[in-house]
N, C-alpha and C positions, 0 to 999 in steps of 0.2 A: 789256952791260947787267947791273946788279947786281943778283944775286937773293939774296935772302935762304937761307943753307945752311940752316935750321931749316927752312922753308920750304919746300924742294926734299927734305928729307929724310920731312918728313911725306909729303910725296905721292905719294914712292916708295914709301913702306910703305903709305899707304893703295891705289896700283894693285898693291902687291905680293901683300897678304893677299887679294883677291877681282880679279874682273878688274870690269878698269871700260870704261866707254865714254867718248869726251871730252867728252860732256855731263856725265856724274856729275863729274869730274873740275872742270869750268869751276863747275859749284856749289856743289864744295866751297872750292873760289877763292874765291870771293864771299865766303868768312865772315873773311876774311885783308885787308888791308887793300894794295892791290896796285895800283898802275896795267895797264891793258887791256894796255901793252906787256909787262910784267912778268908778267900771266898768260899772253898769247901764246908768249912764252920758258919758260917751264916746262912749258907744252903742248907744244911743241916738243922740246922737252929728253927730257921723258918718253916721247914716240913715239923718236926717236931711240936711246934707250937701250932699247928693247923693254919700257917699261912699261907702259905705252898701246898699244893697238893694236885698233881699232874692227871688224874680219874676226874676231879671236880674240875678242872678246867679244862680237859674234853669233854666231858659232856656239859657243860654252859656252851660253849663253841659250837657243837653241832646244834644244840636247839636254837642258840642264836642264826645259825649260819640259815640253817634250814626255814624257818623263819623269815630268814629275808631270803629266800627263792635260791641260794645254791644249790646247785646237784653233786653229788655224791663223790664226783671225782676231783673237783673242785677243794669239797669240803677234805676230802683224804690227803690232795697235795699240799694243801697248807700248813695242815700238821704234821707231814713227813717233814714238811721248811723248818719247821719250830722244834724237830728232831722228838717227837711224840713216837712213843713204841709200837709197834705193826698190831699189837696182841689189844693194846686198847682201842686203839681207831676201828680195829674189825667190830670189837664188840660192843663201840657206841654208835658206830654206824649201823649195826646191826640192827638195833634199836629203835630205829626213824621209825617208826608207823608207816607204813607201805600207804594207807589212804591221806595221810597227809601230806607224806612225798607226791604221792601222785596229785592232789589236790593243785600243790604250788608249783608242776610244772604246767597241769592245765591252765589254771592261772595265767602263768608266764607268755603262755601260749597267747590265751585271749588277749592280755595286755597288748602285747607289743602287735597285732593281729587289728586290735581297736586304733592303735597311735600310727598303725603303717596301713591304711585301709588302699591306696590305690600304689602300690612302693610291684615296680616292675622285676620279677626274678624271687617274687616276694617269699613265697616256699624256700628259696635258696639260702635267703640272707636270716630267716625265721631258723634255719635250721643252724644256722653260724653262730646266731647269736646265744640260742639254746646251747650249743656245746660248749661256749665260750662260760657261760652261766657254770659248766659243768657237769651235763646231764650227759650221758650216755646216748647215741646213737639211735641204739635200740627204743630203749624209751621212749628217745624223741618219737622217733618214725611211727611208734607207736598206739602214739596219741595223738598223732596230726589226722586229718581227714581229709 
């Protein structure tokens, strides 16, 4: 099948500079003018040559994610968005370090606790903003005092 080198070449630098998943990958397709075969062969191509690889770009995601303070369901819905399989997100979420998770929502806590120090209903909106972050309920409630 004949692929276009400009074509194949773009895509390698765009999985090269950041990692991708093969959903980002299949949308950046779309703007290129390609038959379904011809994208399936450079998906292919690109996993084959190590440029693509959906394991390695969940877990750069979750360490990033987690890293900048998301919680857990947060981190899950996004890559249910980016159409990521159920069987890997369990198993790189599975992965967080329980004292790190917990580290960054203490964290989270203090921050916004430090920037909102006289904020009326403030347990309420602490709690809104944390779920909004993505943390579970539980957790929350948890670790507030």
């Amino acid at each position: 099948m004949e692929i276009p080198s400009d074509i194949m070449t773009k895509m390698e630098r765009f999985c090269a500079w950041q990692e991708r998943c093969e959903n980002d990958v299949r949308r950046k397709l779309t703007s290129f003018s390609l038959s379904d075969n011809q994208q399936n062969e450079i998906v292919k191509r690109l996993k084959e040559n190590r440029f693509l690889d959906d394991e390695r770009y969940v877990e750069s995601f979750v360490r990033s994610k987690v890293k900048a303070a998301w919680g857990k369901q947060k981190i899950v819905a996004a890559l249910r968005a980016k159409r990521i399989s159920s069987a890997l997100i369990e198993q790189y979420c599975a992965q967080i370090p329980a004292e790190d998770y917990q580290e960054q929502l203490r964290s989270a806590i203090e921050k916004w606790q430090r920037l909102h120090p006289n904020v009326e209903h403030a347990r309420e909106k602490l709690i809104r903003h944390l779920l909004s972050k993505g943390y579970g309920i539980d957790e929350i409630l948890k670790n507030l005092h």
